[in-house]
VEXMIDO-466118 format. One record per residue: residue number from 0; z, y, x of N, C-alpha, C in turn. Coordinates in steps of 0.2 Angstrom, whole numbers, plus 2048, in hexadecimal, padded with zeros to 3 digits. Example, Ala and Ser with C-alpha at 12.3 -4.5 7.8 and 13.67 -1.06 7.14 Angstrom:
BEGIN
<r><k>0</k><n_pz>827</n_pz><n_py>7E4</n_py><n_px>842</n_px><ca_pz>827</ca_pz><ca_py>7EA</ca_py><ca_px>83E</ca_px><c_pz>827</c_pz><c_py>7F0</c_py><c_px>842</c_px></r>
<r><k>1</k><n_pz>823</n_pz><n_py>7F5</n_py><n_px>840</n_px><ca_pz>824</ca_pz><ca_py>7FB</ca_py><ca_px>844</ca_px><c_pz>827</c_pz><c_py>800</c_py><c_px>840</c_px></r>
END
This chain:
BEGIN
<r><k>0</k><n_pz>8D9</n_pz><n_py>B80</n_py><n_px>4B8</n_px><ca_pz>8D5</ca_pz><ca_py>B7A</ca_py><ca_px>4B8</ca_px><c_pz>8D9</c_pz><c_py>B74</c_py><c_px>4BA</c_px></r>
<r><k>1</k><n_pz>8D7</n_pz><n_py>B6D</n_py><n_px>4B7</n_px><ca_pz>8DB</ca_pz><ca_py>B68</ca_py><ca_px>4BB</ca_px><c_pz>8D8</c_pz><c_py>B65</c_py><c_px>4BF</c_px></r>
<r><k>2</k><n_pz>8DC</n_pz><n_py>B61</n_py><n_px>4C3</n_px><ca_pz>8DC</ca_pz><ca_py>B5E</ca_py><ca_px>4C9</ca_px><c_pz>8D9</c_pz><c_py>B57</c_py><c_px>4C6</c_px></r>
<r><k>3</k><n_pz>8D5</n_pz><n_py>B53</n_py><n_px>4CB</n_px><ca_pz>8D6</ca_pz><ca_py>B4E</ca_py><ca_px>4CB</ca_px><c_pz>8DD</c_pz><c_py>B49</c_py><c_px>4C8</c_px></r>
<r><k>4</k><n_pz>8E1</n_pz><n_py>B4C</n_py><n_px>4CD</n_px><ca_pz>8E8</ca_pz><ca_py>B47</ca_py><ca_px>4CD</ca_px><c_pz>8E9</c_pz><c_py>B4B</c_py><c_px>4C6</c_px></r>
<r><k>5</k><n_pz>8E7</n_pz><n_py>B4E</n_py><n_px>4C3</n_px><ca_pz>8EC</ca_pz><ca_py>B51</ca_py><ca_px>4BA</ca_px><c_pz>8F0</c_pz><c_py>B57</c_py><c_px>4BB</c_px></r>
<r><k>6</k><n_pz>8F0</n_pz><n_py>B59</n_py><n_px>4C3</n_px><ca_pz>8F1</ca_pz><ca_py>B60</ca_py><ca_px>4C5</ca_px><c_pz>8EE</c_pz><c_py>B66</c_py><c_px>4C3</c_px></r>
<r><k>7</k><n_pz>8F1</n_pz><n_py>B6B</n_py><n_px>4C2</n_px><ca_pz>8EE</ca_pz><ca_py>B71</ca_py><ca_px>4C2</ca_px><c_pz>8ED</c_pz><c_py>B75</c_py><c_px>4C8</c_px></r>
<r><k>8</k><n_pz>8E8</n_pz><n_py>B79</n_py><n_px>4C8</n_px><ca_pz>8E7</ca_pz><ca_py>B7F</ca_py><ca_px>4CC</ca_px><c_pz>8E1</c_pz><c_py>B84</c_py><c_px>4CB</c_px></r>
<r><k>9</k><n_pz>8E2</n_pz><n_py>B88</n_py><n_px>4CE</n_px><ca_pz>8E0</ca_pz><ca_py>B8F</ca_py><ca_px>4CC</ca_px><c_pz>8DB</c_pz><c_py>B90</c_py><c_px>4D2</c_px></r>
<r><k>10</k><n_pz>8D6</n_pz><n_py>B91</n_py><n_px>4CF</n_px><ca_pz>8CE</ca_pz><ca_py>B8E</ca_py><ca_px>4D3</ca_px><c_pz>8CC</c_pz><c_py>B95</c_py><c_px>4D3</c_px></r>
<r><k>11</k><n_pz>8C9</n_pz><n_py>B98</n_py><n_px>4D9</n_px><ca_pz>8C7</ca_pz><ca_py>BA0</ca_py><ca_px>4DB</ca_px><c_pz>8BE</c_pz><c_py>B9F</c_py><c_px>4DB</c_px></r>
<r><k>12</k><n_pz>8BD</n_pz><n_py>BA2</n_py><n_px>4D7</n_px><ca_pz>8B5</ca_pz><ca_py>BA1</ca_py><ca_px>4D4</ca_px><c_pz>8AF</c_pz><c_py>BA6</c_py><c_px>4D8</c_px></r>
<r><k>13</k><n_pz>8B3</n_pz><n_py>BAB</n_py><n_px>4DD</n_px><ca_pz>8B0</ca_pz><ca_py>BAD</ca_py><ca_px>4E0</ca_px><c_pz>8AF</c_pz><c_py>BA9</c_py><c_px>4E7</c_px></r>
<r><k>14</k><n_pz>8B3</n_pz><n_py>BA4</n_py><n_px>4EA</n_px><ca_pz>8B1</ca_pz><ca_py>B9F</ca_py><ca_px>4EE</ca_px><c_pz>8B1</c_pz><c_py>B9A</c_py><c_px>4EF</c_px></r>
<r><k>15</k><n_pz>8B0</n_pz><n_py>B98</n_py><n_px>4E7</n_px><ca_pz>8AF</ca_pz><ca_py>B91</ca_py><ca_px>4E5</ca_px><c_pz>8B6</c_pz><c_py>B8A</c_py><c_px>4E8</c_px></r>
<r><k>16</k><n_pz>8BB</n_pz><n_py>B8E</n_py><n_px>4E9</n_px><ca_pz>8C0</ca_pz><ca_py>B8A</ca_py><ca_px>4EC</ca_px><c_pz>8C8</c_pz><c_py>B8D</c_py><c_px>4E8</c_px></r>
<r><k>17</k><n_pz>8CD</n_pz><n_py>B86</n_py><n_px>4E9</n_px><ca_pz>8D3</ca_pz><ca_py>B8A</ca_py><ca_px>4E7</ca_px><c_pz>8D5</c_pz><c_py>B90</c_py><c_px>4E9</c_px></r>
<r><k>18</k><n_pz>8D9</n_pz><n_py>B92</n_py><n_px>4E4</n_px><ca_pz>8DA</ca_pz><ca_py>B98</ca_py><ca_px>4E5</ca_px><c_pz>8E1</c_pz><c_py>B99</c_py><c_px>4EC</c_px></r>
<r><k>19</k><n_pz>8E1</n_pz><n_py>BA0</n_py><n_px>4EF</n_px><ca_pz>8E8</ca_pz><ca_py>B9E</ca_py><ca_px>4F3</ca_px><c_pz>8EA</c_pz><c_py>BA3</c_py><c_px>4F3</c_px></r>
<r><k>20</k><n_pz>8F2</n_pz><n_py>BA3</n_py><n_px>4F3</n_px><ca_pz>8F6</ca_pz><ca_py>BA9</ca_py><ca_px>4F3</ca_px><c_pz>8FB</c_pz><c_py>BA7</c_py><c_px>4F8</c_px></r>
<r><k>21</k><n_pz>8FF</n_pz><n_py>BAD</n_py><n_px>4FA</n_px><ca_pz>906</ca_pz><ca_py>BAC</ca_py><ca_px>501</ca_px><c_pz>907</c_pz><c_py>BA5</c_py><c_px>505</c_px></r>
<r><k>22</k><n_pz>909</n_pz><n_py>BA2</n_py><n_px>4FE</n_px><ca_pz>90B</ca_pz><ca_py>B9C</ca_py><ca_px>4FE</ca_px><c_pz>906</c_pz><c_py>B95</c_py><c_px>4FF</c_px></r>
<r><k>23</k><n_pz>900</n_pz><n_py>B97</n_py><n_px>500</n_px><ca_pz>8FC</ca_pz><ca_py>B93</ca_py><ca_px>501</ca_px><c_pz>8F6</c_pz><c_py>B91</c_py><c_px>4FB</c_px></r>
<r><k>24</k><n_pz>8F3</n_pz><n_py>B8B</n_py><n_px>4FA</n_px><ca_pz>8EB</ca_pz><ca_py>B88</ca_py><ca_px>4F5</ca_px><c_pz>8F0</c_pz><c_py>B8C</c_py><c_px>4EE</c_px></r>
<r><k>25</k><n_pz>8EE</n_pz><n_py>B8C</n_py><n_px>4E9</n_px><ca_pz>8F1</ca_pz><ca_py>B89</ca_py><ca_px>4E1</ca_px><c_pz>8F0</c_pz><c_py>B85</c_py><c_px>4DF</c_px></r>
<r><k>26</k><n_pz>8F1</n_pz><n_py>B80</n_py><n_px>4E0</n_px><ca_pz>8F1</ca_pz><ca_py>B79</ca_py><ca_px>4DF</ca_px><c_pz>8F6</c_pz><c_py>B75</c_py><c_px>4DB</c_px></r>
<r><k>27</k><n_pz>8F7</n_pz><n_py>B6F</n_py><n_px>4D9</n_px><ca_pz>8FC</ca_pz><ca_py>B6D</ca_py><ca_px>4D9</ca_px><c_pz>901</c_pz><c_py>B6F</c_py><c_px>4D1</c_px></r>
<r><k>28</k><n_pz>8FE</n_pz><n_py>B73</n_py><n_px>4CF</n_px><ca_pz>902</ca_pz><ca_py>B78</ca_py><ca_px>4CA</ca_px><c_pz>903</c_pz><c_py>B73</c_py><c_px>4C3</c_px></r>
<r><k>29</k><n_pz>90A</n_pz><n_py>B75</n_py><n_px>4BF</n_px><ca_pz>908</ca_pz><ca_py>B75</ca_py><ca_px>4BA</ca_px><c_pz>904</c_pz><c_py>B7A</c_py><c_px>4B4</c_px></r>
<r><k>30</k><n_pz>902</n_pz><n_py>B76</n_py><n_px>4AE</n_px><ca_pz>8FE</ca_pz><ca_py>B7B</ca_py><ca_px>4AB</ca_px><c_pz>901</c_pz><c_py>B82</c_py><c_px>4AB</c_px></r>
<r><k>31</k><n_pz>907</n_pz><n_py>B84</n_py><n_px>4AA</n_px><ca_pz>909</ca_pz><ca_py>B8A</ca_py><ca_px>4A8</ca_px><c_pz>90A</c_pz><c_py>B90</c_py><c_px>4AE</c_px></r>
<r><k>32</k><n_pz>90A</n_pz><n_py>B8E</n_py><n_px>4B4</n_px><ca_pz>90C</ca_pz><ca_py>B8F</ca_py><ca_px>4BB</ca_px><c_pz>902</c_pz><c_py>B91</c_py><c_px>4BE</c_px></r>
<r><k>33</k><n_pz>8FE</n_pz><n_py>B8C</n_py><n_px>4BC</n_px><ca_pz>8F6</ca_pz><ca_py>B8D</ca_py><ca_px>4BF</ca_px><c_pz>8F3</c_pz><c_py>B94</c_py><c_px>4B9</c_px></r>
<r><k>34</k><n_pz>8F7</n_pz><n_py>B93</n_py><n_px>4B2</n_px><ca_pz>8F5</ca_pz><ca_py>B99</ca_py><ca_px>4B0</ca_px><c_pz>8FA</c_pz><c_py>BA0</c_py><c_px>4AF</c_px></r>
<r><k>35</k><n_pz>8FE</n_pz><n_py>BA0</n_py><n_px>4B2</n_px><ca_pz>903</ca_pz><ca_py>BA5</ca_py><ca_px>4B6</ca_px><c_pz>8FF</c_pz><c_py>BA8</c_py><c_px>4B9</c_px></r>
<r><k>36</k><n_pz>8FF</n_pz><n_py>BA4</n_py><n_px>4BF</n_px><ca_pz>8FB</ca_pz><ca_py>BA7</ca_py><ca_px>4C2</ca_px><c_pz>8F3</c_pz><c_py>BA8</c_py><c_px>4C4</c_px></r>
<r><k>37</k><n_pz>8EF</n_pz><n_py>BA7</n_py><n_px>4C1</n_px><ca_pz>8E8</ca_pz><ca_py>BA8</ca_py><ca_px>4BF</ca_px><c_pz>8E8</c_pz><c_py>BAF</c_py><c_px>4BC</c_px></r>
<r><k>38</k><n_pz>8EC</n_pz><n_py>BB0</n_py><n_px>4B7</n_px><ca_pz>8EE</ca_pz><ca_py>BB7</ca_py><ca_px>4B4</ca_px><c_pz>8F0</c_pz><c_py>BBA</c_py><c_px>4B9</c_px></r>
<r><k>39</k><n_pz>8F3</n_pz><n_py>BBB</n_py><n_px>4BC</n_px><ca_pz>8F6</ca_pz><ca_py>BC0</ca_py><ca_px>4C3</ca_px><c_pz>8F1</c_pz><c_py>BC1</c_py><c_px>4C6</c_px></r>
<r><k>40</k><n_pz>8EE</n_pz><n_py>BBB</n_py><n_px>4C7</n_px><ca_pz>8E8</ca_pz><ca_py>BBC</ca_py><ca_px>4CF</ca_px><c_pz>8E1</c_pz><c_py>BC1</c_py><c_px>4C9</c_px></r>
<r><k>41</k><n_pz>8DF</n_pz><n_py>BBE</n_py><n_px>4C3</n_px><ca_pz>8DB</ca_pz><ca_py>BC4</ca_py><ca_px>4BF</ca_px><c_pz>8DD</c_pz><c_py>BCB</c_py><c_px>4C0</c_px></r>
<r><k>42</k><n_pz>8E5</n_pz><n_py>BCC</n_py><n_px>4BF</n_px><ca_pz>8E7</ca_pz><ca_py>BD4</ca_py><ca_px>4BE</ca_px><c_pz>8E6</c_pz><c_py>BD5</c_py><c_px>4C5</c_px></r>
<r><k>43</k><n_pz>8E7</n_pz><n_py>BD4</n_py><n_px>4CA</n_px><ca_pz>8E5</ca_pz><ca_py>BD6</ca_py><ca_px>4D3</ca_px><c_pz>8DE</c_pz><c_py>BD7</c_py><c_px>4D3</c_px></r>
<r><k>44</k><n_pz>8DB</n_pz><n_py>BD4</n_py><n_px>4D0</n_px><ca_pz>8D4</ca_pz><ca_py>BD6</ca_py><ca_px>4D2</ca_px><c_pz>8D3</c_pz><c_py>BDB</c_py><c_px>4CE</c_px></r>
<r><k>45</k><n_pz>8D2</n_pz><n_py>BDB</n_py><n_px>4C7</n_px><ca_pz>8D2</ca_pz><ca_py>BE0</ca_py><ca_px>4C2</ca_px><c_pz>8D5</c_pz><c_py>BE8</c_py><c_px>4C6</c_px></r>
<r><k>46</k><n_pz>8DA</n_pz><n_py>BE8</n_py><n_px>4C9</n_px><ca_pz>8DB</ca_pz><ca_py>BED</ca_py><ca_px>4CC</ca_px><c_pz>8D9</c_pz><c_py>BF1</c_py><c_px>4D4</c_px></r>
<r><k>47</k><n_pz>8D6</n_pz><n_py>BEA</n_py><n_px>4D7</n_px><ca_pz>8D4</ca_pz><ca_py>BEC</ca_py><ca_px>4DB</ca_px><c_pz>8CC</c_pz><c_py>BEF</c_py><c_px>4D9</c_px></r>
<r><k>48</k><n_pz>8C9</n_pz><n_py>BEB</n_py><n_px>4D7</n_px><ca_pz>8C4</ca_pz><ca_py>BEE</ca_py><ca_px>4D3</ca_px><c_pz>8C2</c_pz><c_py>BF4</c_py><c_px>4D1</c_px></r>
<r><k>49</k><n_pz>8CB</n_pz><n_py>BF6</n_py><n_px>4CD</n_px><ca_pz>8C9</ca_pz><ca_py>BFE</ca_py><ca_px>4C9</ca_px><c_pz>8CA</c_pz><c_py>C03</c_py><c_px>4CF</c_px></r>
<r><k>50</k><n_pz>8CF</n_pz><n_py>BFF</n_py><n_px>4D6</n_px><ca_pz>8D1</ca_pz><ca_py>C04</ca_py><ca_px>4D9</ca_px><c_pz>8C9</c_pz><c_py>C06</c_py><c_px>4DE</c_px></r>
<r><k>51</k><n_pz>8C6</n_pz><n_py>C02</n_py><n_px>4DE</n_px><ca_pz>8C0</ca_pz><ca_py>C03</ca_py><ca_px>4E4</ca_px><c_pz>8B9</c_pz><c_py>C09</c_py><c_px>4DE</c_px></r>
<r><k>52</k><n_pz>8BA</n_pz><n_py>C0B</n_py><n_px>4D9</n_px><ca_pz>8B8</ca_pz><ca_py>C0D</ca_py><ca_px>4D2</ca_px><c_pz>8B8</c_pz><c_py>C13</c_py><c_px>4D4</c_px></r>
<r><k>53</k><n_pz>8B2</n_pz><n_py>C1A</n_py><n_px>4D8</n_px><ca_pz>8B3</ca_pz><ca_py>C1F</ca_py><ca_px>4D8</ca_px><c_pz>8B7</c_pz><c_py>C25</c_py><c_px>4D4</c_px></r>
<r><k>54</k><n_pz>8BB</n_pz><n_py>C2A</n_py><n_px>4D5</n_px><ca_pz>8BD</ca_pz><ca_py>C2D</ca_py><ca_px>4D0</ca_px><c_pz>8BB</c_pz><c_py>C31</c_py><c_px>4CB</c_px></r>
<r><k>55</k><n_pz>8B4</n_pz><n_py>C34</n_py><n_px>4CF</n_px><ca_pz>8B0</ca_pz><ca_py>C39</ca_py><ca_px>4CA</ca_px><c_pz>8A8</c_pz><c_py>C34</c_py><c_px>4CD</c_px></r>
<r><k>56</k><n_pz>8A5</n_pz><n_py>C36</n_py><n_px>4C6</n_px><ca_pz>89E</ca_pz><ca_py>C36</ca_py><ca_px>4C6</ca_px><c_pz>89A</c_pz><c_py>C3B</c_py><c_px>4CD</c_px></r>
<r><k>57</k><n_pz>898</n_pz><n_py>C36</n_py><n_px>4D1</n_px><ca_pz>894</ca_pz><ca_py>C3B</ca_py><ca_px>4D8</ca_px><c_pz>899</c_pz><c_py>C39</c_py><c_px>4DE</c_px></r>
<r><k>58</k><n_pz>89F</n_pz><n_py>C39</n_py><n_px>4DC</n_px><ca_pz>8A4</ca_pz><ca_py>C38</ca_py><ca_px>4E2</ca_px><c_pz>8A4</c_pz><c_py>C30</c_py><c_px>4E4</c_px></r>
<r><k>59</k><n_pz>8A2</n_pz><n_py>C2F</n_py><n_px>4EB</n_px><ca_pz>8A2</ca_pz><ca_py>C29</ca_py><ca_px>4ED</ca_px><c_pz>8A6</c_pz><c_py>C25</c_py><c_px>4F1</c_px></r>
<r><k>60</k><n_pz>8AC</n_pz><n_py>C2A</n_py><n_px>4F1</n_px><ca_pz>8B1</ca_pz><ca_py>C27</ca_py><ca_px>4F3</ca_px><c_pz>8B5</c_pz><c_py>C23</c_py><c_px>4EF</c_px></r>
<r><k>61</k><n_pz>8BA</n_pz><n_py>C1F</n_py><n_px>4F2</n_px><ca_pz>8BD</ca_pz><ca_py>C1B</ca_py><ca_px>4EC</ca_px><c_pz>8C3</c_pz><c_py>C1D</c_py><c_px>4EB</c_px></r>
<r><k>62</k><n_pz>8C7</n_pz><n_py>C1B</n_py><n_px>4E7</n_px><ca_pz>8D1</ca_pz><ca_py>C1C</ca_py><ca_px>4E7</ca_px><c_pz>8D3</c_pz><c_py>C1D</c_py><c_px>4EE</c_px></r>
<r><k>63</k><n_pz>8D0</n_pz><n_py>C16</n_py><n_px>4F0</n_px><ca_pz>8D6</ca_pz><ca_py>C16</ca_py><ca_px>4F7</ca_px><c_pz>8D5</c_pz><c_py>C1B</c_py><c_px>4FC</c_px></r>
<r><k>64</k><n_pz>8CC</n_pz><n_py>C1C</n_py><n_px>4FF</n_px><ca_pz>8CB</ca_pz><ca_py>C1F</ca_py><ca_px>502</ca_px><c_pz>8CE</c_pz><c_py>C28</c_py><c_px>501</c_px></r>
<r><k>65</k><n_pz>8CE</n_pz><n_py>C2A</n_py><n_px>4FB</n_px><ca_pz>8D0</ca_pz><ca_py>C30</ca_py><ca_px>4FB</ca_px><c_pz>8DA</c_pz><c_py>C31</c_py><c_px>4FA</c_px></r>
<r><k>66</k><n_pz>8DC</n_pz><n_py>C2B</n_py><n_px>4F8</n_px><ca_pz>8E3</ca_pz><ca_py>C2A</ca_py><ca_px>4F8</ca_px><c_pz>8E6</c_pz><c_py>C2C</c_py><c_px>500</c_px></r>
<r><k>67</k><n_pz>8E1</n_pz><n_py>C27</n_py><n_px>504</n_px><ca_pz>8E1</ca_pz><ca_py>C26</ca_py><ca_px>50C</ca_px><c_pz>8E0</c_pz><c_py>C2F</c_py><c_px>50F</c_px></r>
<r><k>68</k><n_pz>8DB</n_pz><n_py>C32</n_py><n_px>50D</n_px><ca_pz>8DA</ca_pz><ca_py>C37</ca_py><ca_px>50F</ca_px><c_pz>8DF</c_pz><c_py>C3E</c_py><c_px>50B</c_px></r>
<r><k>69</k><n_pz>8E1</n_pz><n_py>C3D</n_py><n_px>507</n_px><ca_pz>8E8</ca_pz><ca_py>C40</ca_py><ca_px>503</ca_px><c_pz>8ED</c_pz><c_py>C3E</c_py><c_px>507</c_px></r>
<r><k>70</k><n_pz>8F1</n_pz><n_py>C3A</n_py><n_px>50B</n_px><ca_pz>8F5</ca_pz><ca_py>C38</ca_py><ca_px>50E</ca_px><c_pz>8F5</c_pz><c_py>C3D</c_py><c_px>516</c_px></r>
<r><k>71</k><n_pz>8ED</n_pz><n_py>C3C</n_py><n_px>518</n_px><ca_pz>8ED</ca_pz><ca_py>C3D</ca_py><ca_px>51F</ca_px><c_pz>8EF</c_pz><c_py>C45</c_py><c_px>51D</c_px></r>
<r><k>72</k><n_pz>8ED</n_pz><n_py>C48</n_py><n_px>517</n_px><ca_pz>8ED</ca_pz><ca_py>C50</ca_py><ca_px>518</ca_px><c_pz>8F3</c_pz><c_py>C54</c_py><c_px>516</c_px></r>
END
């Protein structure tokens, strides 16, 4: 998305605000760097997504929670 100023940045649609990573807003960007990373910040969700995805039908656990409980045992 651009900015006012003719900047880019990468706008987080699930809180209506720019997006942030480590390093701070996404702001500022050129075109090619706001859509760098807007593609990275989709693959993170996309995978957090699959990972929260129970593993069998009936099983309410998720990835982490039984990765979590395979670890403790």
């Amino acid at each position: 998305m651009m900015d006012p100023a003719d900047q880019w940045l990468v706008y987080d649609r699930s809180t209506d605000l720019p997006a942030e990573a480590r390093d701070g807003l996404l702001i500022g960007l050129s075109q090619a760097e706001a859509e760098r990373l807007a593609q990275e910040a989709n693959i993170k969700e996309i995978l957090l997504r699959r990972a929260a995805l129970p593993l069998r039908r009936g099983d309410t656990r998720d990835r982490r929670q039984i990765s979590r409980e395979e670890s403790r045992a």
